[in-house]
N, C-alpha and C positions, 0 to 999 in steps of 0.2 A: 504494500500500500504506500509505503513511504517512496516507492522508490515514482509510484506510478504518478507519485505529487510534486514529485520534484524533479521526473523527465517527461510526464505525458504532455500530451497535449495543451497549448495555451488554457482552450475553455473548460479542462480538469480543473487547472491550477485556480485559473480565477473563480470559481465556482467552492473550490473545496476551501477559501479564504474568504468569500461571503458568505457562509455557511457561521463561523464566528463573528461577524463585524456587526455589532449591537447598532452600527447608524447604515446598515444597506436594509435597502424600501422593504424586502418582503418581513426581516427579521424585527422589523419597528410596524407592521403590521399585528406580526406576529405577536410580541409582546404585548401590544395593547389588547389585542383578543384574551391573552392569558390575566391581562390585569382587570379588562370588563369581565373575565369567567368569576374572576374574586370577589366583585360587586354582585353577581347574580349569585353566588355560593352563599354570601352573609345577607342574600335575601331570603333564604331558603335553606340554611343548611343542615336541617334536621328532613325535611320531607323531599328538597331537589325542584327541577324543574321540571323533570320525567324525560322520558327516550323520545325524542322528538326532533326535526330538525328545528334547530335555536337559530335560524335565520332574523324572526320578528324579535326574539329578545336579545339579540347578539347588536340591533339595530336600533333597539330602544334604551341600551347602555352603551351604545357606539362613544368612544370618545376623540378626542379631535385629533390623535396622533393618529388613529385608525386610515389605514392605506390600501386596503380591499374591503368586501365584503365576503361574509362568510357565514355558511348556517353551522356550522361548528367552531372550537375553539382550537384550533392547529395545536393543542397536545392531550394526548389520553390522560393523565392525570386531573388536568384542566375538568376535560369533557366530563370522565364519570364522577367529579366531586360536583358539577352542577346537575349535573342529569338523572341520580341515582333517587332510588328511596321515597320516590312522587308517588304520591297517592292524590289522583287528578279531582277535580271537584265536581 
């Protein structure tokens, strides 16, 4: 792997060093999903939001560093701590 990072191809390299960089577009996307999943977690975090796609409440706590849209939160930890343990009304 090391070797494939440091002789492959140009778009390896730069790909596998925006995969770290906290200020490239998708990764500041990303985080703000994980940080609106924590706003939706402490709204809910005894019952959840249930297994749904969270497109409308991923939208409704969107906050302004947000760079896509998304009906999930780009990490499994994130997803099953908002979504688990709903019992719907």
């Amino acid at each position: 792997l090391a070797l494939a990072l440091a002789f492959g191809p140009q778009e390896l390299r730069d790909r596998a060093r925006s995969i770290a960089d906290p200020t490239y577009i998708t990764n500041v996307g990303r985080i703000s999903l994980w940080k609106s999943g924590w706003v939706a977690f402490l709204e809910r975090p005894v019952l959840g939001h249930g297994l749904q796609d969270m497109l409308e409440l991923i939208a409704r706590l969107r906050r302004p560093d947000a760079t896509f849209v998304a009906g999930h939160h780009h990490n499994n930890w994130v997803q099953v701590a908002v979504s688990t343990l709903a019992i719907r009304e």
